[in-house]
Backbone as XML, in Angstrom:
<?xml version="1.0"?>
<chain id="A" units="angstrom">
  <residue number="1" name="UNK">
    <atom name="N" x="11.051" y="32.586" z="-29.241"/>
    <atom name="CA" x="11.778" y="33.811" z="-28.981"/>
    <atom name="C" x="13.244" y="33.612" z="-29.375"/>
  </residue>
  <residue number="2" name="UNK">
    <atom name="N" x="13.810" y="34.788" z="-29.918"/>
    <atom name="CA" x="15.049" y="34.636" z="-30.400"/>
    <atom name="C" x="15.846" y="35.188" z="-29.428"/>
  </residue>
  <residue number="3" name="UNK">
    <atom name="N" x="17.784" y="34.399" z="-29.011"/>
    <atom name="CA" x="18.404" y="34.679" z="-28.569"/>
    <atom name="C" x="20.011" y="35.200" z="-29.096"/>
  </residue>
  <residue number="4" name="UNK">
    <atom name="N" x="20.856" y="35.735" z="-28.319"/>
    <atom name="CA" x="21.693" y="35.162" z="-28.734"/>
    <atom name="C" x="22.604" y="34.628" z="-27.578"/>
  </residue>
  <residue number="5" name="UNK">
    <atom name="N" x="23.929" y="34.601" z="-28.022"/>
    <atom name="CA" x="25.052" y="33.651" z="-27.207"/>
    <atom name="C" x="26.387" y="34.497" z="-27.608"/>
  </residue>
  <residue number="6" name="UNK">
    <atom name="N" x="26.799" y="34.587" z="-26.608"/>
    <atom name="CA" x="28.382" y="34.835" z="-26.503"/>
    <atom name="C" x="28.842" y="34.419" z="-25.485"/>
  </residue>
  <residue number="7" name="UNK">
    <atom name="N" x="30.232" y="33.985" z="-25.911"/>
    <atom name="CA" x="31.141" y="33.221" z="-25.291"/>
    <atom name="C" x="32.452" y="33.654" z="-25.115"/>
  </residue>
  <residue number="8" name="UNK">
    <atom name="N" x="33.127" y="33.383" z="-24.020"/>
    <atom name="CA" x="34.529" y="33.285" z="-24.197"/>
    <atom name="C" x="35.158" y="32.546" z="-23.668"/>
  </residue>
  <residue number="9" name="UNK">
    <atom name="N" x="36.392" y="32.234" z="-23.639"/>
    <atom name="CA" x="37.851" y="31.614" z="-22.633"/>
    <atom name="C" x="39.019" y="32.311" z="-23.119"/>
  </residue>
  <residue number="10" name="UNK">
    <atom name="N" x="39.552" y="33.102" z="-21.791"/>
    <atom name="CA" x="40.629" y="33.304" z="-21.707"/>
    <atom name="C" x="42.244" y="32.646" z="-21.488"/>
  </residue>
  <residue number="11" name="UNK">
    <atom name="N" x="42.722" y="32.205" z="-22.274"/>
    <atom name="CA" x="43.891" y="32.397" z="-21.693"/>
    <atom name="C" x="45.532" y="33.029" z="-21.110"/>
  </residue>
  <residue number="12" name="UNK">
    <atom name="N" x="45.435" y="33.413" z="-19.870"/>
    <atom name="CA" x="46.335" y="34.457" z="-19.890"/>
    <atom name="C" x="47.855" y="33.982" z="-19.294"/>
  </residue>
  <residue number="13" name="UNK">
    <atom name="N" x="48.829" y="34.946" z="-19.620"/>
    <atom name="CA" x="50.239" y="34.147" z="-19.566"/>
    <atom name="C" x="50.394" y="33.282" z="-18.144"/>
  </residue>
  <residue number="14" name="UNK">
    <atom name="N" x="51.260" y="32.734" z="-18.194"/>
    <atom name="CA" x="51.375" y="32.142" z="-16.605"/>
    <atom name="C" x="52.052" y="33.034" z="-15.673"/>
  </residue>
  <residue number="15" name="UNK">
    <atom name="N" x="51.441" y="33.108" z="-14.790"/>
    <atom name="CA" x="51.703" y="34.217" z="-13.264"/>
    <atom name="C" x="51.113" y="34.995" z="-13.472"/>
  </residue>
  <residue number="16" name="UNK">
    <atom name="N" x="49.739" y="34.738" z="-13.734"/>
    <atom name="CA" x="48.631" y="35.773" z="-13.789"/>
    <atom name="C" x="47.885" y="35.296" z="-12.437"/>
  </residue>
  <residue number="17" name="UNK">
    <atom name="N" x="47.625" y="36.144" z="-11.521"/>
    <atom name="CA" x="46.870" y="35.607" z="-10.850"/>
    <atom name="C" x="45.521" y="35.815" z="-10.992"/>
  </residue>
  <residue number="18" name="UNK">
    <atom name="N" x="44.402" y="35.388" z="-11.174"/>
    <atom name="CA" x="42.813" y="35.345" z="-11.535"/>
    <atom name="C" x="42.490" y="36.276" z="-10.817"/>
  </residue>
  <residue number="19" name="UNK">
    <atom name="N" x="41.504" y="36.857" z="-11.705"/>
    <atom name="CA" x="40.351" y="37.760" z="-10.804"/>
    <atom name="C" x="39.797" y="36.967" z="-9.716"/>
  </residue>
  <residue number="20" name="UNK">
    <atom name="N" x="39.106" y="37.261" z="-8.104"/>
    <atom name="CA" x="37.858" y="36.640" z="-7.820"/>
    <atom name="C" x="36.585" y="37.394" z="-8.253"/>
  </residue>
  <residue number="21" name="UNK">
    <atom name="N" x="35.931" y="36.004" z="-8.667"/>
    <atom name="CA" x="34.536" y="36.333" z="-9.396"/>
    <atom name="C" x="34.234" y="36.339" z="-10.974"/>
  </residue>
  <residue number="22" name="UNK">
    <atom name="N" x="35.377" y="36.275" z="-11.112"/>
    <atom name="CA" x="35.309" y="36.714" z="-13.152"/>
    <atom name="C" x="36.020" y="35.073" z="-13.491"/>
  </residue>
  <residue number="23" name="UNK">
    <atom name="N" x="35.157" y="34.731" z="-13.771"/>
    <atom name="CA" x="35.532" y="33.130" z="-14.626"/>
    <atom name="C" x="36.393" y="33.456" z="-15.784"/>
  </residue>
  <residue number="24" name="UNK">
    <atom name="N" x="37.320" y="32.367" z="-15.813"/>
    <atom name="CA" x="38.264" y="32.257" z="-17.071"/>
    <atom name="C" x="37.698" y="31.602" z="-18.547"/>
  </residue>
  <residue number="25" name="UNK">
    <atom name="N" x="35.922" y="31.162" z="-18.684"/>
    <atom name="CA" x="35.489" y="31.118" z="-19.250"/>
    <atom name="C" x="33.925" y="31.198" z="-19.180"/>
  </residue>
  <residue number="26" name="UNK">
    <atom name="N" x="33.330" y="32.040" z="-20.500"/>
    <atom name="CA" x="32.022" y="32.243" z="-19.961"/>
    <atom name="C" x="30.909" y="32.412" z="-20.921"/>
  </residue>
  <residue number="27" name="UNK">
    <atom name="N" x="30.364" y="31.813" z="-21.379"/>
    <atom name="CA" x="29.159" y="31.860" z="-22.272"/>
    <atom name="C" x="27.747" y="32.594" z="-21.691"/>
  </residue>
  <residue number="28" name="UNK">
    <atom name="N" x="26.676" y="33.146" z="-22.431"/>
    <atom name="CA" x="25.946" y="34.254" z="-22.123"/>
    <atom name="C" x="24.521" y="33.929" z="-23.258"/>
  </residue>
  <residue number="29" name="UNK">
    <atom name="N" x="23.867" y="33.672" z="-22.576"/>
    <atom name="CA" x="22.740" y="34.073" z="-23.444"/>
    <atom name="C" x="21.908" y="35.566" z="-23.157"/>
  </residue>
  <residue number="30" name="UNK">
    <atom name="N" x="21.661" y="35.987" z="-23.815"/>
    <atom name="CA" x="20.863" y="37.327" z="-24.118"/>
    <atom name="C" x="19.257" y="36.993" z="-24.673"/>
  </residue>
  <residue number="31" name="UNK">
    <atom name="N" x="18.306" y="37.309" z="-24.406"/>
    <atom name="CA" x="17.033" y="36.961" z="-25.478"/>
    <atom name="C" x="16.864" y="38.238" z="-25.907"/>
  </residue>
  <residue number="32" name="UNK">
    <atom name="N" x="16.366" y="38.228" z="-27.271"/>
    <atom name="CA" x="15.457" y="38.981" z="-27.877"/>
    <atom name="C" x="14.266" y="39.048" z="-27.966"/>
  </residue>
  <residue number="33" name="UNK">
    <atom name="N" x="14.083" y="40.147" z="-27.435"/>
    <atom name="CA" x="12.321" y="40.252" z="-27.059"/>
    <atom name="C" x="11.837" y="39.974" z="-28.578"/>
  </residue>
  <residue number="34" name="UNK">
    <atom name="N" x="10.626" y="39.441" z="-28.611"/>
    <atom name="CA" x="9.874" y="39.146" z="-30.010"/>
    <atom name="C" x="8.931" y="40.302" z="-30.647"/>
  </residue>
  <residue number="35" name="UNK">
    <atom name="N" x="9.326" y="40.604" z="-31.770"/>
    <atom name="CA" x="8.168" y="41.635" z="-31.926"/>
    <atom name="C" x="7.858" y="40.732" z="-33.832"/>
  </residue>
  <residue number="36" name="UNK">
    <atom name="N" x="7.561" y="40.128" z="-33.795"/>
    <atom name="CA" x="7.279" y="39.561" z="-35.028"/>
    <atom name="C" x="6.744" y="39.992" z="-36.167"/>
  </residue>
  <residue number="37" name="UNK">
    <atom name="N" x="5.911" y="40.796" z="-35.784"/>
    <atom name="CA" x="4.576" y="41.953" z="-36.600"/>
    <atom name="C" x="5.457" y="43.033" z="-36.992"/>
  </residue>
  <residue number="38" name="UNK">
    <atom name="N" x="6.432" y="43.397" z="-36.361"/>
    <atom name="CA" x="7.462" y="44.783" z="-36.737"/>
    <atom name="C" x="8.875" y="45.144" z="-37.036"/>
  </residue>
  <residue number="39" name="UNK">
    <atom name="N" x="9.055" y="44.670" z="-38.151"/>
    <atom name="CA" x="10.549" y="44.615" z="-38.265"/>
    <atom name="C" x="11.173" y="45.731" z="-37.451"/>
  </residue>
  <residue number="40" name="UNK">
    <atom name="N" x="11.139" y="46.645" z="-37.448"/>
    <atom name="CA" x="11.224" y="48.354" z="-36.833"/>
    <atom name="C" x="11.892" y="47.331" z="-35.349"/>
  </residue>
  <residue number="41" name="UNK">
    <atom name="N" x="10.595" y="47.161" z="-34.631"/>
    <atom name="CA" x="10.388" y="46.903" z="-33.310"/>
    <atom name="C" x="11.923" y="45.433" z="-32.621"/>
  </residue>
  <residue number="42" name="UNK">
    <atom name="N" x="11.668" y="44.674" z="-33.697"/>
    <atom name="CA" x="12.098" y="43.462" z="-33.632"/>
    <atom name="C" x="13.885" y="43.848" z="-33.627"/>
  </residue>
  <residue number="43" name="UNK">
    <atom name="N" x="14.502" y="45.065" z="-34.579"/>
    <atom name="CA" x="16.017" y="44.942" z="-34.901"/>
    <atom name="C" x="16.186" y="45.901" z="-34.088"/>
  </residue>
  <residue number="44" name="UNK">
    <atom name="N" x="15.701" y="46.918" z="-33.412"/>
    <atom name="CA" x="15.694" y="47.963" z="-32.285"/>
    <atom name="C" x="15.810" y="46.665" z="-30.632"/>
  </residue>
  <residue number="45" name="UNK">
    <atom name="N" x="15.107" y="45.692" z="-30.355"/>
    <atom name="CA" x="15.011" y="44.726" z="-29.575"/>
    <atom name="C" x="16.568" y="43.973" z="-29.861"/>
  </residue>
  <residue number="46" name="UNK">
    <atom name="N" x="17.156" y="43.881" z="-31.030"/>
    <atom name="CA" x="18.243" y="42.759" z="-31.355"/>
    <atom name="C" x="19.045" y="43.796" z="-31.367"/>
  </residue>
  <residue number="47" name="UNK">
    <atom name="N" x="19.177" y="44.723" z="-31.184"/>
    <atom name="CA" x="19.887" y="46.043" z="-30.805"/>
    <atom name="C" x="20.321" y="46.056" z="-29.618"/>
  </residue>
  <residue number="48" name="UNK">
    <atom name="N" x="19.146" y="46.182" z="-28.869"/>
    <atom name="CA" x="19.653" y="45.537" z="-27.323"/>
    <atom name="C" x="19.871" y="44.725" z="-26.617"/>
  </residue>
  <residue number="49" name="UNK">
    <atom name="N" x="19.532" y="43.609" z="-27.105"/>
    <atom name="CA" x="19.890" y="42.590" z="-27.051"/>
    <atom name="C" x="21.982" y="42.518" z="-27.139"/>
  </residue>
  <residue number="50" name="UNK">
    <atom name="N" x="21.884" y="42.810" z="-28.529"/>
    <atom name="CA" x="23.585" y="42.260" z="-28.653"/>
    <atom name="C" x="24.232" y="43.659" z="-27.797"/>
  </residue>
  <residue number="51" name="UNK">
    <atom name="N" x="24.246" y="44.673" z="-27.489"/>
    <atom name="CA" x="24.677" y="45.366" z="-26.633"/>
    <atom name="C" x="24.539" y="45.287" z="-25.012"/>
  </residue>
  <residue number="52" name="UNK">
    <atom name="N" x="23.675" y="44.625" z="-24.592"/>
    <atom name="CA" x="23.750" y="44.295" z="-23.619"/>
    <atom name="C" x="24.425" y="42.839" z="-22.817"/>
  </residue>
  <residue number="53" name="UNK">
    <atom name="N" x="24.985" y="41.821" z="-24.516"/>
    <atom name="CA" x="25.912" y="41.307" z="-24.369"/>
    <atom name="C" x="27.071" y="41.579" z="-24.448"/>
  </residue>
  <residue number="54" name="UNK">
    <atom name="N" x="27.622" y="42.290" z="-25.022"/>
    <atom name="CA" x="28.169" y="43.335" z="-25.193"/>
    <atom name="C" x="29.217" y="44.116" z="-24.194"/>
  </residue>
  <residue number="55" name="UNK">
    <atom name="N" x="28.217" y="44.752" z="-23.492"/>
    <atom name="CA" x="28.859" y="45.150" z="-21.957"/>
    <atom name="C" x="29.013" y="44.511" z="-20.688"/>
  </residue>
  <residue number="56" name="UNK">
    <atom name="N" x="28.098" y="43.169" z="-20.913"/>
    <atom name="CA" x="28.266" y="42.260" z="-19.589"/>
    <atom name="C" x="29.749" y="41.493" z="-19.810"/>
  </residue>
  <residue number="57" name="UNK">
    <atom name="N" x="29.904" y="40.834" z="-21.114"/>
    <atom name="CA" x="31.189" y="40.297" z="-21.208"/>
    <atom name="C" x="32.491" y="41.458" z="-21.389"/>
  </residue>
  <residue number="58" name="UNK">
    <atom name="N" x="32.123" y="42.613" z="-21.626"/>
    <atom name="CA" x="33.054" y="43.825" z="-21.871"/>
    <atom name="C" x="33.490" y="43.748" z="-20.837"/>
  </residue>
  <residue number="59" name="UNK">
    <atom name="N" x="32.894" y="43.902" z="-19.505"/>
    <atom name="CA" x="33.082" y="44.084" z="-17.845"/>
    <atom name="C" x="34.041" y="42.967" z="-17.694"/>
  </residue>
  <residue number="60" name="UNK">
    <atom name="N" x="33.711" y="41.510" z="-17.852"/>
    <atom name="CA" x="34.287" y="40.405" z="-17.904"/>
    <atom name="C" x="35.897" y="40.700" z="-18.272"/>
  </residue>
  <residue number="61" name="UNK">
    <atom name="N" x="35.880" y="40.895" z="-19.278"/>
    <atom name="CA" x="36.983" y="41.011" z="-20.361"/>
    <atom name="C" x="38.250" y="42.710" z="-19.651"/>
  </residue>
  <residue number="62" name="UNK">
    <atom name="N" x="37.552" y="43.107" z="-19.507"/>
    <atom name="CA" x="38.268" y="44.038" z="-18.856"/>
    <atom name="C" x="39.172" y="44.252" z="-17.590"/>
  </residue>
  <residue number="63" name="UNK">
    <atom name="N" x="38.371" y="43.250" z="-16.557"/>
    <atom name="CA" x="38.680" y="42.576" z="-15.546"/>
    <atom name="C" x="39.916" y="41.711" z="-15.452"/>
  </residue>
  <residue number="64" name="UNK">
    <atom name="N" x="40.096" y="40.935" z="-16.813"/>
    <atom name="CA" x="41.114" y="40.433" z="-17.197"/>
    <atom name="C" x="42.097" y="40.505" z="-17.868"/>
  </residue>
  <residue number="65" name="UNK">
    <atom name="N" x="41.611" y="42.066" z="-18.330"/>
    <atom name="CA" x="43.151" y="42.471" z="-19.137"/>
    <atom name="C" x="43.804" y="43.026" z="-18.257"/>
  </residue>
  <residue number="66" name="UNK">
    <atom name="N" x="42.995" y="44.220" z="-16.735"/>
    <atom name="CA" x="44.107" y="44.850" z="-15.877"/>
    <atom name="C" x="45.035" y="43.495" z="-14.464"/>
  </residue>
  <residue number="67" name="UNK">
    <atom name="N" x="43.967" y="42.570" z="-14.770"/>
    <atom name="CA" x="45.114" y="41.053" z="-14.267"/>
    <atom name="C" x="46.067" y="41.499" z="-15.117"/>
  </residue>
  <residue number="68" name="UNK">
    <atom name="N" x="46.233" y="41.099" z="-16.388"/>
    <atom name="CA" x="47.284" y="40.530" z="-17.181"/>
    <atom name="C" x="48.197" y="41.852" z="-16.810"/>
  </residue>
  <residue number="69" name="UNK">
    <atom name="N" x="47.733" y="42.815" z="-17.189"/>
    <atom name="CA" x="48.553" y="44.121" z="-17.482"/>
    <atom name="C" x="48.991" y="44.577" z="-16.189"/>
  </residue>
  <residue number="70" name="UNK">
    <atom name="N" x="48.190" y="43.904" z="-14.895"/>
    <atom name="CA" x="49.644" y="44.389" z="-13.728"/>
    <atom name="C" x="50.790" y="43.050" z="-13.900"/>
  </residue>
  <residue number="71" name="UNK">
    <atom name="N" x="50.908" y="41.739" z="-14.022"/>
    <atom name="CA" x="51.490" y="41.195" z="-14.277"/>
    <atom name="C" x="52.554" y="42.041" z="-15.884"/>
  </residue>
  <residue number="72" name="UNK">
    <atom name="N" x="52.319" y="42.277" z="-16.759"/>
    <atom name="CA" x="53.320" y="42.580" z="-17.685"/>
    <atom name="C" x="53.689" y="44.200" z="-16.784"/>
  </residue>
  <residue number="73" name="UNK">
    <atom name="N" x="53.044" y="45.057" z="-15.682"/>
    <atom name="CA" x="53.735" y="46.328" z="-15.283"/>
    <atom name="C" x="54.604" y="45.680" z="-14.472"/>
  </residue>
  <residue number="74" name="UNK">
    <atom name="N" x="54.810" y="44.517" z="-13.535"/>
    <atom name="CA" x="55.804" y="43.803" z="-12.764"/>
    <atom name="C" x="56.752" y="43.641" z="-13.576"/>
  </residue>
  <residue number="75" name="UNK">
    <atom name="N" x="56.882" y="43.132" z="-15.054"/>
    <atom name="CA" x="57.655" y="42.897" z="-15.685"/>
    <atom name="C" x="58.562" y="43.885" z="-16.263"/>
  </residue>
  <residue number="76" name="UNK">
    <atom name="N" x="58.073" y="44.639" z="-16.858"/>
    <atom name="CA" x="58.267" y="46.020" z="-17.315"/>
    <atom name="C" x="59.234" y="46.640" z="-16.147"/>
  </residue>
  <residue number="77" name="UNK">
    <atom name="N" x="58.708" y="46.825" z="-15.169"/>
    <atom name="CA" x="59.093" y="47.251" z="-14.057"/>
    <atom name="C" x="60.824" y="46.699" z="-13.539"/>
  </residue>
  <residue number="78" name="UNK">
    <atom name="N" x="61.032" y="45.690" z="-13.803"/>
    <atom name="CA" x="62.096" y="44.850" z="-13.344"/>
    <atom name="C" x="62.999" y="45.051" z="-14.688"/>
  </residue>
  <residue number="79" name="UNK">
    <atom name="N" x="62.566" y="44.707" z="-15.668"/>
    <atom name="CA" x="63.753" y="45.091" z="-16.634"/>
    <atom name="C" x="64.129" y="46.432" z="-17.086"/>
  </residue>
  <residue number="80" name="UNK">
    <atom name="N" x="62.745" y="47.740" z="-17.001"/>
    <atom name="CA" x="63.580" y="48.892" z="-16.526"/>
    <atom name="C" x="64.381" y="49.254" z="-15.519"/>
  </residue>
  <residue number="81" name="UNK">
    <atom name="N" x="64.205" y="48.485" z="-14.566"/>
    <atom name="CA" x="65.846" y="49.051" z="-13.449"/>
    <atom name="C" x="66.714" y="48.275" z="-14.063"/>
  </residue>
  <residue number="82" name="UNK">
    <atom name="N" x="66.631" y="47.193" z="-14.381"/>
    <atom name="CA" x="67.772" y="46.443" z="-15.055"/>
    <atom name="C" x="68.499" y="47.382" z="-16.155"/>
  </residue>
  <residue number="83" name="UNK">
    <atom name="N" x="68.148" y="47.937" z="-17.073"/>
    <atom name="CA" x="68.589" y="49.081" z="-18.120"/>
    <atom name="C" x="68.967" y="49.777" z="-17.473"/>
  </residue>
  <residue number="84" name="UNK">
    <atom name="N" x="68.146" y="50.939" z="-16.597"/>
    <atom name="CA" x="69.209" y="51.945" z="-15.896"/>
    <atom name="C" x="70.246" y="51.421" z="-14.871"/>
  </residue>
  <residue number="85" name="UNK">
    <atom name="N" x="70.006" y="50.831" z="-14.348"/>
    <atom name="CA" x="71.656" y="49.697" z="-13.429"/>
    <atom name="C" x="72.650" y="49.586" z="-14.895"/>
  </residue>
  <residue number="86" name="UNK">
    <atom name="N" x="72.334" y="49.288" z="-15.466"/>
    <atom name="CA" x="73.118" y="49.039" z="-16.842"/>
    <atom name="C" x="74.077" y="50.828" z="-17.267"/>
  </residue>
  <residue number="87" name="UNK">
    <atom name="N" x="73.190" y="51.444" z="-16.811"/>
    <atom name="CA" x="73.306" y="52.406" z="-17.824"/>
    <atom name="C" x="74.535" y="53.346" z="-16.918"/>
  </residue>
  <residue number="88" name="UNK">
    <atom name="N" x="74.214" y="53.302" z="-15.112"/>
    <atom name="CA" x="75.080" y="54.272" z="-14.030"/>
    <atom name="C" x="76.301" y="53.147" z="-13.981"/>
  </residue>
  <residue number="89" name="UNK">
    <atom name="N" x="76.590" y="52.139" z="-14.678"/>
    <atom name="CA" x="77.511" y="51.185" z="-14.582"/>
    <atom name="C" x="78.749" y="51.946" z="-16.207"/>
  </residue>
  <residue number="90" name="UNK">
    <atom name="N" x="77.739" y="52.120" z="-16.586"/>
    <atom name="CA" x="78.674" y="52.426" z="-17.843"/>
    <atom name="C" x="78.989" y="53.848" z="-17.716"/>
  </residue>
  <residue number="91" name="UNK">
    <atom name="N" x="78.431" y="54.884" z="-16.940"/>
    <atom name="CA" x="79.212" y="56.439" z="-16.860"/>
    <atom name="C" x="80.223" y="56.036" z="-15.732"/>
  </residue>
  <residue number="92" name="UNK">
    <atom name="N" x="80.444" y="54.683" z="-14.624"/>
    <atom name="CA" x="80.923" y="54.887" z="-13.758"/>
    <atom name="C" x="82.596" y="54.325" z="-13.993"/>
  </residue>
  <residue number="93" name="UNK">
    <atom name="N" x="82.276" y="53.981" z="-15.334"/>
    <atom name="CA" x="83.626" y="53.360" z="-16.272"/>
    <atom name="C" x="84.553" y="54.814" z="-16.682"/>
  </residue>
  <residue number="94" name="UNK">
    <atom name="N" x="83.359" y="55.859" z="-17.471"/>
    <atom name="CA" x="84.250" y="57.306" z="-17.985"/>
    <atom name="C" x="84.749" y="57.042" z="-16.900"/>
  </residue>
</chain>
């Protein structure tokens, strides 16, 4: 029976704090059901197959971009007040 494999490892900036439950690295096998007699049958099977790897590591992967991306909105966050502090400093000069 044929499979496949997907894999990943993340690495994300430092002061990310980890998901719980979502590993920072993760390999996946999927099988493909066998239909040997039917090409038809067999690439419709490897169809679902790679899509259903697909969305299990999608979930994975997603999990770890809104980590990263509240870490860069903290950031974001701090150097926009920094700009506007910047900015009521300089009308308070007119």
């Amino acid at each position: 029976m044929s499979s496949i494999t997907m894999s990943y490892h993340v690495h994300p900036p430092t002061g990310t704090i980890p998901p719980k439950d979502t590993p920072a690295s993760r390999s996946l096998v999927v099988s493909v059901g066998s239909s040997q007699d039917n090409e038809k049958l067999y690439y419709g099977a490897l169809h679902e197959a790679i899509v259903k790897a697909k969305d299990e590591i999608g979930v994975d992967l997603t999990i770890w971009r809104d980590a990263v991306g509240k870490l860069e909105l903290t950031k974001e966050t701090k150097s926009t007040k920094n700009t506007h502090d910047g900015d009521a400093e300089e009308e308070d000069e007119e």
